[in-house]
C-alpha positions as CSV (number, residue, x, y, z in Angstrom):
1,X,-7.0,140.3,-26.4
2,X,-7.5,140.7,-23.1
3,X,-9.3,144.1,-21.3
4,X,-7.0,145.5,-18.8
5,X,-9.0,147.9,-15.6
6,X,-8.1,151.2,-15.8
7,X,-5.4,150.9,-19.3
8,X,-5.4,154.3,-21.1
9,X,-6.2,154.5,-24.6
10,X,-3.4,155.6,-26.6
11,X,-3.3,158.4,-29.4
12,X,-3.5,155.6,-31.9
13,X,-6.2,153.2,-30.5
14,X,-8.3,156.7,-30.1
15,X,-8.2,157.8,-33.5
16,X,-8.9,153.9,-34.5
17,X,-12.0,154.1,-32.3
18,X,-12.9,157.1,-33.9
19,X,-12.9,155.8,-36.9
20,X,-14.8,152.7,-36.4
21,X,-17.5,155.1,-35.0
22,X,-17.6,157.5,-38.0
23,X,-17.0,155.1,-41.1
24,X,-18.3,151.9,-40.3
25,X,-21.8,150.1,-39.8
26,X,-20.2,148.8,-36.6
27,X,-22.4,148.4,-33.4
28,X,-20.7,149.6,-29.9
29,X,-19.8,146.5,-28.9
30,X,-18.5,145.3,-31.9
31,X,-16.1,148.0,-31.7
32,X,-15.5,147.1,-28.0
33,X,-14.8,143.7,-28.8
34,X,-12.4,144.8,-31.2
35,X,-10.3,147.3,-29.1
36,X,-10.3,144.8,-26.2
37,X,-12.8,147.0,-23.6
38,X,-16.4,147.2,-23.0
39,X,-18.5,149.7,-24.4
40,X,-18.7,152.6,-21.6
41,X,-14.9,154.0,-22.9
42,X,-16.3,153.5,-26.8
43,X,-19.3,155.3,-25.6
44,X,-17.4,158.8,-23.7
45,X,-15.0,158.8,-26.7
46,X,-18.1,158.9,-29.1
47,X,-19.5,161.5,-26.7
48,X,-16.2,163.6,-26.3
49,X,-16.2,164.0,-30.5
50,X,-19.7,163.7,-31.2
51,X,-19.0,161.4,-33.8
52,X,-22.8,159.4,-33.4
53,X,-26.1,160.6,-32.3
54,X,-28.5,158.0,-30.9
55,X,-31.1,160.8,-30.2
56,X,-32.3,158.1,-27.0
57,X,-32.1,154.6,-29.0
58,X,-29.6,152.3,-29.0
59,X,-29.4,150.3,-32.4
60,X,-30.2,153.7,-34.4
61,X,-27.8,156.4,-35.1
62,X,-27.3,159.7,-37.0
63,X,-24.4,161.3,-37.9
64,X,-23.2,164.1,-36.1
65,X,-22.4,166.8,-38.9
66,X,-19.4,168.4,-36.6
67,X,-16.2,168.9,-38.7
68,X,-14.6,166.5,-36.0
69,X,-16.6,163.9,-37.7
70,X,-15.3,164.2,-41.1
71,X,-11.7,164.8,-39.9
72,X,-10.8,161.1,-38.5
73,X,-8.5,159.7,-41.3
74,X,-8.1,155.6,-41.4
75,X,-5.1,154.4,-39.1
76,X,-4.3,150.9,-39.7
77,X,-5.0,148.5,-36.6
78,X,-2.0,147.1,-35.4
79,X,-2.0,145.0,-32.6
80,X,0.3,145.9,-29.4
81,X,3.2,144.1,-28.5
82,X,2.9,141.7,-25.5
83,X,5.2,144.4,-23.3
84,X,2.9,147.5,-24.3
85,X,0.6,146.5,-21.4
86,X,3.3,146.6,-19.1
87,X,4.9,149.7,-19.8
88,X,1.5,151.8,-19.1
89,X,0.1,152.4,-15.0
């Protein structure tokens, strides 16, 4: 799956990302990889709900103990249909 410049995130692929962030081992861009971006939108998302805290390192994290944390519930992935991409601006 191809990155698109500039494609919004929607409401599912956010909580998704959150998720990856809070309940899995997964590394940024593994997570990147996975949603089809690079690591820079992973990264502000992490930092808008202070999901991770790298405290200055990169392979090391902590937790962040706000409730936000704890509140992403699993969504399943699903994949986005071929005329998703062309619908958004």
């Amino acid at each position: 799956m191809a990155g698109t410049q500039g494609k919004r995130f929607s409401e599912q692929e956010i909580l998704r990302i959150r998720h990856l962030l809070a309940k899995t081992d997964m590394t940024v861009p593994e997570i990147a990889l996975r949603m089809g971006c690079s690591g820079g939108p992973i990264l502000s998302i992490n930092r808008r709900f202070d999901i991770r805290r790298y405290n200055g390192k990169r392979s090391c994290w902590q937790m962040a103990s706000s409730p936000d944390a704890e509140a992403v519930t699993p969504q399943p992935y699903l994949l986005p249909r071929s005329n998703d991409f062309t619908q958004r601006v």
